[in-house]
C-alpha positions as CSV (number, residue, x, y, z in Angstrom):
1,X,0.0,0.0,0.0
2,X,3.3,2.4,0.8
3,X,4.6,1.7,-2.6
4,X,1.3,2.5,-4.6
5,X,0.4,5.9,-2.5
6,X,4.5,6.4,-3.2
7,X,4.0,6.2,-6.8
8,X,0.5,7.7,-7.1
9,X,2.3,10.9,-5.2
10,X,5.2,10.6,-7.7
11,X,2.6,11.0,-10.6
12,X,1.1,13.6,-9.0
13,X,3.6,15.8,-8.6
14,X,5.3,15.3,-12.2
15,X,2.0,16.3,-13.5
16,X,0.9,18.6,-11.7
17,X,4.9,20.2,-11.8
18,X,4.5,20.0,-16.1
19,X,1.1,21.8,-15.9
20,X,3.7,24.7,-13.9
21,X,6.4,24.6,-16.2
22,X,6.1,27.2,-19.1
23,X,8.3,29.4,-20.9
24,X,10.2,31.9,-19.4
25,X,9.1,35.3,-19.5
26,X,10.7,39.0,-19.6
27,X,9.7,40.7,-16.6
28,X,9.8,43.6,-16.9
29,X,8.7,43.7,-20.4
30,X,10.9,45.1,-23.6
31,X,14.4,44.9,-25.0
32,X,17.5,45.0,-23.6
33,X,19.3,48.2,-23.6
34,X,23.0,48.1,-23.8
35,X,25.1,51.4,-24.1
36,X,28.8,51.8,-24.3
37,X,30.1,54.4,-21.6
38,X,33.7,55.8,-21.1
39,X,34.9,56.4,-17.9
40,X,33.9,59.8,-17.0
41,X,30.8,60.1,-19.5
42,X,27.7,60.7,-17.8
43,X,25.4,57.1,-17.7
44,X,22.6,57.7,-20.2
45,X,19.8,56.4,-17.8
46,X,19.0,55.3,-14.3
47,X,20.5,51.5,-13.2
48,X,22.9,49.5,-12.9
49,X,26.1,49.6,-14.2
50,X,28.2,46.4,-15.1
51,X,32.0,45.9,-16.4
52,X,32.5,43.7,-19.3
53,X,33.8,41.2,-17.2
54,X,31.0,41.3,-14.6
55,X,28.2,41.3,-17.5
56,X,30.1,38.2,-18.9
57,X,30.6,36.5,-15.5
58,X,26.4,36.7,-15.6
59,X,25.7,35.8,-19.1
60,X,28.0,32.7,-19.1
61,X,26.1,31.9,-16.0
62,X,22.6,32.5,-17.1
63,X,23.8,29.7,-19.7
64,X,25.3,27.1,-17.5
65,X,22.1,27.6,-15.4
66,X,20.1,26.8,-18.2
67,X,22.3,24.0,-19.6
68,X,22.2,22.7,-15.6
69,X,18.7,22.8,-15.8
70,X,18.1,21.0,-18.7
71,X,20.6,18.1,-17.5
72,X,18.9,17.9,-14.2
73,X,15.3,17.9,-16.3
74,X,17.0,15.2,-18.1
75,X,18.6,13.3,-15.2
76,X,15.2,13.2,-13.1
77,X,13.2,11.8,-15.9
78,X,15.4,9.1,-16.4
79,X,15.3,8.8,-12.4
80,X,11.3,8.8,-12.6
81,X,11.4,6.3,-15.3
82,X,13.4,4.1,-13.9
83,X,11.5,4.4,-11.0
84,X,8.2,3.8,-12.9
85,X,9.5,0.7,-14.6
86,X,10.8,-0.4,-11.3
87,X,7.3,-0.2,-9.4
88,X,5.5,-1.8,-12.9
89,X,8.0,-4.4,-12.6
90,X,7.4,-5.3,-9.1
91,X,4.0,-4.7,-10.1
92,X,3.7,-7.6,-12.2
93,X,5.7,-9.9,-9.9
94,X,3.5,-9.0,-7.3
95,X,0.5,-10.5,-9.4
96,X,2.2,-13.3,-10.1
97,X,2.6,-14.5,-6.9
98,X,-1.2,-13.7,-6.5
99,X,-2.3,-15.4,-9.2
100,X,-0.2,-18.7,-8.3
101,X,-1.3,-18.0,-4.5
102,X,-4.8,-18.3,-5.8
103,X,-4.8,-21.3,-8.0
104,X,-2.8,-23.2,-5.4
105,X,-5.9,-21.9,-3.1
106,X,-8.0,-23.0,-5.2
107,X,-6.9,-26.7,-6.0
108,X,-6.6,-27.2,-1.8
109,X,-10.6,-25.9,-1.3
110,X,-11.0,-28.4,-4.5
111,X,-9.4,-31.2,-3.0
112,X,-10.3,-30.8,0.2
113,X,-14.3,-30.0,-1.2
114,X,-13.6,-33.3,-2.5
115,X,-12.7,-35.3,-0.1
116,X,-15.4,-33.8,2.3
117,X,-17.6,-35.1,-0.2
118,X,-16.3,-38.4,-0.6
119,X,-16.4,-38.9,3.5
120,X,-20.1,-38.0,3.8
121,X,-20.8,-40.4,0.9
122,X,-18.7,-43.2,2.5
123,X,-20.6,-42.6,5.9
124,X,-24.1,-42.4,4.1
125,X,-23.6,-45.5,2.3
126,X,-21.2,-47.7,3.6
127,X,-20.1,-51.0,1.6
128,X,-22.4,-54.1,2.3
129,X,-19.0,-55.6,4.7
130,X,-19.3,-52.7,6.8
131,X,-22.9,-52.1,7.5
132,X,-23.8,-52.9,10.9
133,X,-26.0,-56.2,9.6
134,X,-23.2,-57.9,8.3
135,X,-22.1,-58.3,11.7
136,X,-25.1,-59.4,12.8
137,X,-25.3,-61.8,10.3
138,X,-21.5,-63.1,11.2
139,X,-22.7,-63.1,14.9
140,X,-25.4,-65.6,13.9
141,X,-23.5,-67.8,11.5
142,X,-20.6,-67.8,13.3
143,X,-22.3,-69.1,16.7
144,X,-24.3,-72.0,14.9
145,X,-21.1,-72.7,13.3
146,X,-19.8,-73.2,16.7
147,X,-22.5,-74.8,18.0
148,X,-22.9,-77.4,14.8
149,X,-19.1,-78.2,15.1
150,X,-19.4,-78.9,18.9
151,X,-22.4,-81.2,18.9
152,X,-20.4,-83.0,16.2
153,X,-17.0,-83.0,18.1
154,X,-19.1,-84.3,21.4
């Protein structure tokens, strides 16, 4: 039960994180306005001032960011499939061993239906040698057979 609500979360959360993922957008609005300024010259409008070096240092990491993301993106998908495949694998095993436990199940109540059946038959109707007048009838033949050989004998 752990492992289903585990992978029902899972697929919850990747789809509900998809629906969230959409393209990236310019806030604020507009282009990007990039001036060349010498030392000394006034700026030509409010902000914030970077060196080349500094404005390079952010655009090379705006791209390894990006490129990160996308290997991570990359990275947990093959984690989540694995994951999937892992859980549908188990999955399967899992109703193997149910089935199996089942039809084993199911040729014991067979067997054992059938042999219940088989006992109350046997004591219904038992074979002519065990009914209780074939001992009677023994009793009988046995004791004149007794008497008949001792008058003889005597």
């Amino acid at each position: 039960m752990k492992k289903l609500t585990a992978l029902l979360t899972s697929v919850f959360f990747s789809w509900s994180s998809a629906g969230l993922a959409q393209e990236i957008q310019d806030i604020p609005p507009g282009d990007d306005v990039i001036e060349s300024v010498s030392k000394g010259q006034p700026a030509p409008f409010n902000g914030q001032l970077f060196d080349v070096d500094t404005a390079i240092r952010w655009a090379n990491w705006l791209r390894q960011y990006e490129v990160q993301i996308q290997a991570v993106e990359r990275r947990e998908k093959g984690l989540c499939q694995s994951e999937l495949s892992y859980e549908r694998d188990l999955n399967e095993i899992e109703v193997k061993e149910l089935q199996a436990l089942n039809a084993d199940l199911k040729d014991r109540l067979t067997r054992s239906e059938t042999r219940r059946a088989q006992a109350e038959h046997d004591r219904d109707n038992p074979p002519w040698y065990k009914s209780p007048w074939m001992g009677v009838v023994l009793g009988v033949v046995g004791t004149a057979t007794v008497f008949v050989v001792a008058d003889r004998a005597f």
